[in-house]
KOLTORKE-321672 format. One record per residue (C-alpha): x, y, z; residue number from 1; residue in one letter. Coordinates in Angstrom, 3 decimals. Layout:
! KOLTORKE-321672
+----------+----------+----------+------+------+
:       c1 :       c2 :       c3 : resi : resn :
+----------+----------+----------+------+------+
:        X :        Y :        Z :  NUM :    a :
...
+----------+----------+----------+------+------+
END
This chain:
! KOLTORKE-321672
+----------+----------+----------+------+------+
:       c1 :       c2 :       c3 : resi : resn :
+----------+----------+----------+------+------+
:   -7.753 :   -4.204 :  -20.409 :    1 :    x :
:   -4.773 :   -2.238 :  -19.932 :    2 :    x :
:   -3.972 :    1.124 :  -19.082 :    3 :    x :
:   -0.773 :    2.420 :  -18.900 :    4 :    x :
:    0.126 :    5.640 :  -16.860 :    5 :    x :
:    3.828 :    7.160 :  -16.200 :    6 :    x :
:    5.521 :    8.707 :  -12.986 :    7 :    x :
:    8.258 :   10.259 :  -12.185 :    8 :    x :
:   10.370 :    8.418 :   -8.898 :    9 :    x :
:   11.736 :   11.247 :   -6.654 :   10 :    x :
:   13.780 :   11.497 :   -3.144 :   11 :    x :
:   11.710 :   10.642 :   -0.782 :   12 :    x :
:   13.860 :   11.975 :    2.451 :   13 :    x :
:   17.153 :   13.599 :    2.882 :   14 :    x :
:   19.075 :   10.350 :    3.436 :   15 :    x :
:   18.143 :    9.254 :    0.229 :   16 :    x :
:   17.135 :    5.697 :    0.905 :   17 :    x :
:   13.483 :    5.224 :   -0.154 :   18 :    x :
:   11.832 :    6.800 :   -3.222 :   19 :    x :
:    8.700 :    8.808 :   -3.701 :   20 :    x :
:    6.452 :    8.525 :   -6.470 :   21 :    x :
:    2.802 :   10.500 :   -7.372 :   22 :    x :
:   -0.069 :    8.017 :   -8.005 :   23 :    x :
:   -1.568 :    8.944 :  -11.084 :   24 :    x :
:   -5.154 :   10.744 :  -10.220 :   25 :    x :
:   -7.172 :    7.635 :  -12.442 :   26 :    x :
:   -5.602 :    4.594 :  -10.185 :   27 :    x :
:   -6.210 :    6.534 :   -7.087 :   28 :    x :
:   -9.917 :    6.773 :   -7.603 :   29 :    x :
:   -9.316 :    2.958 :   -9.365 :   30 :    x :
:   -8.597 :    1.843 :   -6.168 :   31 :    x :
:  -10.806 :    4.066 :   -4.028 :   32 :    x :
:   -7.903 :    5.386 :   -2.425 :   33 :    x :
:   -7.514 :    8.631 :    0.454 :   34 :    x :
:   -4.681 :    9.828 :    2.232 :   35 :    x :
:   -3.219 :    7.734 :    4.773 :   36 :    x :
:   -4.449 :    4.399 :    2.751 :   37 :    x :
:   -1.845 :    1.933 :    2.614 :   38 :    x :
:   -0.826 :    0.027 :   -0.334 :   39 :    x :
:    0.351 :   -3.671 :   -0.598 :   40 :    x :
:    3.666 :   -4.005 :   -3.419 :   41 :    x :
:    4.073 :   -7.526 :   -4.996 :   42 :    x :
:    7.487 :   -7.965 :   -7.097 :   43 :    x :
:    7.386 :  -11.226 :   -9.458 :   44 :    x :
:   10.641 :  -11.859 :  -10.355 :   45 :    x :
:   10.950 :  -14.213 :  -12.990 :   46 :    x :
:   13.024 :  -14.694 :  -16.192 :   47 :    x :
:   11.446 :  -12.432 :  -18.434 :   48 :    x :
:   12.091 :   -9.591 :  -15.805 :   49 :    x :
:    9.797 :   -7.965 :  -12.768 :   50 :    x :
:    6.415 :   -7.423 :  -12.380 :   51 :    x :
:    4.917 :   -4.964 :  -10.023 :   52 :    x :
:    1.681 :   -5.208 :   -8.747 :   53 :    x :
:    0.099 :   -2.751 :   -6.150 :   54 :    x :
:   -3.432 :   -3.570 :   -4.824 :   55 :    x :
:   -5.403 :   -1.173 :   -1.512 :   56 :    x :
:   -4.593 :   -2.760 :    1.807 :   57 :    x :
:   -7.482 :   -4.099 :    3.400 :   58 :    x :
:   -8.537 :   -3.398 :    7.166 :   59 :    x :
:   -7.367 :   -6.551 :    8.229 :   60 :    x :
:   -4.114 :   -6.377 :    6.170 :   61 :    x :
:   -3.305 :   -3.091 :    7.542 :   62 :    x :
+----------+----------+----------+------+------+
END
């Protein structure tokens, strides 16, 4: 199954090198996330483009 959801990338601080972006309220609870949880990004970069994958850090990851 997939579900698609759409964000909205903002300035994250005033030198303007990183990017903010809200998690959408359904992959938040998906991944049984609270504030101060860290996340784990994984880019595939292959010929047909990127793909993005973000997965809940676990203790021992963190």
């Amino acid at each position: 199954m997939i579900l698609k959801y759409e964000s909205t990338v903002g300035k994250a601080d005033v030198k303007g090198k990183s990017s903010r972006v809200i998690i959408p309220r359904e992959i938040v609870k998906m991944l049984g996330l609270e504030w101060g949880d860290k996340l784990i990004w994984n880019a595939d970069i292959g010929d047909k483009g990127v793909t993005i994958t973000v997965k809940a850090a676990k203790e021992d990851e963190k």
